[in-house]
C-alpha positions as CSV (number, residue, x, y, z in Angstrom):
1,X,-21.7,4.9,-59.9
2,X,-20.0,7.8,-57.7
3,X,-22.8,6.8,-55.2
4,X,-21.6,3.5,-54.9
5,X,-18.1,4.7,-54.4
6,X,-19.4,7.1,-51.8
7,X,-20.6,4.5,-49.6
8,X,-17.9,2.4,-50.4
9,X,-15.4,4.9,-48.5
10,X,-17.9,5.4,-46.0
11,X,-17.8,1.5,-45.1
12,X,-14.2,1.3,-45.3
13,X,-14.0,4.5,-42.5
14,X,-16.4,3.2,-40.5
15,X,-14.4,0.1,-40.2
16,X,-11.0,1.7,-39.6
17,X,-13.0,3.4,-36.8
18,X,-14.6,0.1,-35.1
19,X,-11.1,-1.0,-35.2
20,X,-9.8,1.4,-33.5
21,X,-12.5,2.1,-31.1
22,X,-12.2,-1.8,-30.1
23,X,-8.3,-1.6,-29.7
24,X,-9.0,1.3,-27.2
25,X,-11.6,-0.7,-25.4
26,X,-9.4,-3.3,-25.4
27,X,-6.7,-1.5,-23.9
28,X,-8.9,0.7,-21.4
29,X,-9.5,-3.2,-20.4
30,X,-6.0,-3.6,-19.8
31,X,-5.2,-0.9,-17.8
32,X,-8.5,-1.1,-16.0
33,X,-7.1,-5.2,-14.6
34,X,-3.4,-3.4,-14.1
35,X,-5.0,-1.2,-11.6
36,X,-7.4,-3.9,-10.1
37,X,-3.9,-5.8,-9.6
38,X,-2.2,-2.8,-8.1
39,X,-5.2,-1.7,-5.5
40,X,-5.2,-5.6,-4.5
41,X,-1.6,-5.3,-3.8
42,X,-1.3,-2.0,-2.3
43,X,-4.4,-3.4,0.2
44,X,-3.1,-6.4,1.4
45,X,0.4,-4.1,1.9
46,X,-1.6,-1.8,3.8
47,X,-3.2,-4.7,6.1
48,X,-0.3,-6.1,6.6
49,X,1.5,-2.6,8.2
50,X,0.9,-1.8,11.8
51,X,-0.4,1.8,12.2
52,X,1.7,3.2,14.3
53,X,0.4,6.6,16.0
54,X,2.5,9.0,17.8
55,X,1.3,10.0,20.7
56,X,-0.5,14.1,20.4
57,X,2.3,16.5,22.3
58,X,0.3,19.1,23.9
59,X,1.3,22.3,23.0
60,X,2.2,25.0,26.2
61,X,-1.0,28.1,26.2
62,X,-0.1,31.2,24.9
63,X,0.4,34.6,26.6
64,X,-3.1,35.7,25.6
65,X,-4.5,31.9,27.0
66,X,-3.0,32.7,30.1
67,X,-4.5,35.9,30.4
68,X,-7.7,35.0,29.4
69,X,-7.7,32.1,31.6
70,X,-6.1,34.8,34.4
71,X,-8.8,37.4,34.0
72,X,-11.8,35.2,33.4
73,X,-11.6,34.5,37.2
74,X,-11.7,38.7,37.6
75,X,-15.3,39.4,39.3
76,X,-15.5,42.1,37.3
77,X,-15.2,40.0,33.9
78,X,-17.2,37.4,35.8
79,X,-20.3,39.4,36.1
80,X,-20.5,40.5,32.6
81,X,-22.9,38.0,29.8
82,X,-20.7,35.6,28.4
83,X,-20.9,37.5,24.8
84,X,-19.1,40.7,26.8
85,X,-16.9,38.8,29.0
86,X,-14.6,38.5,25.9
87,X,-14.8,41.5,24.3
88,X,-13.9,43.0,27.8
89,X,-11.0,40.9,28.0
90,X,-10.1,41.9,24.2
91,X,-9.9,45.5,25.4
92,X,-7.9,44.7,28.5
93,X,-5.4,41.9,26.5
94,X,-5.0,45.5,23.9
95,X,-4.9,47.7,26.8
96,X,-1.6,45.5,28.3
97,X,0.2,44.9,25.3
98,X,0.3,48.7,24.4
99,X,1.7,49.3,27.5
């Protein structure tokens, strides 16, 4: 008889649990048609808007643009491979603004 009993409980939890795993289904199902509803909205909001872009302000070079762009012209820095032209413009750009 306690087997019975056993498996009586058993029933009775699994059927509290179906219910409750149903009511969440059911209300994942809910929220899953409120956000459907909301993208839908927010969509046709967006399509509706004009995009509006402002127009890129081009900032002014820097004083280390300038002298690059200054001293890449230099024949000396001119004759140099492209990898060194750089690095000797590094050690003139430190070379300046220590003294």
């Amino acid at each position: 008889m306690p087997r019975k009993t056993k498996e009586a409980k058993t029933t009775k939890v699994a059927k509290k649990s179906a219910k409750v795993v149903a009511q969440k289904v059911e209300d994942v199902a809910v929220d899953v048609d409120e956000l459907d509803d909301r993208v839908a909205e927010l969509e046709s909001k967006h399509d509706n808007d004009e995009v509006v872009k402002k127009p890129k302000v081009k900032r002014a070079p820097s004083a280390y643009n300038l002298f690059v762009k200054q001293k890449m012209q230099d024949p000396q820095v001119k004759s140099l491979p492209p990898k060194e032209r750089m690095g000797a413009i590094g050690v003139l750009w430190k070379a300046q603004k220590s003294s």
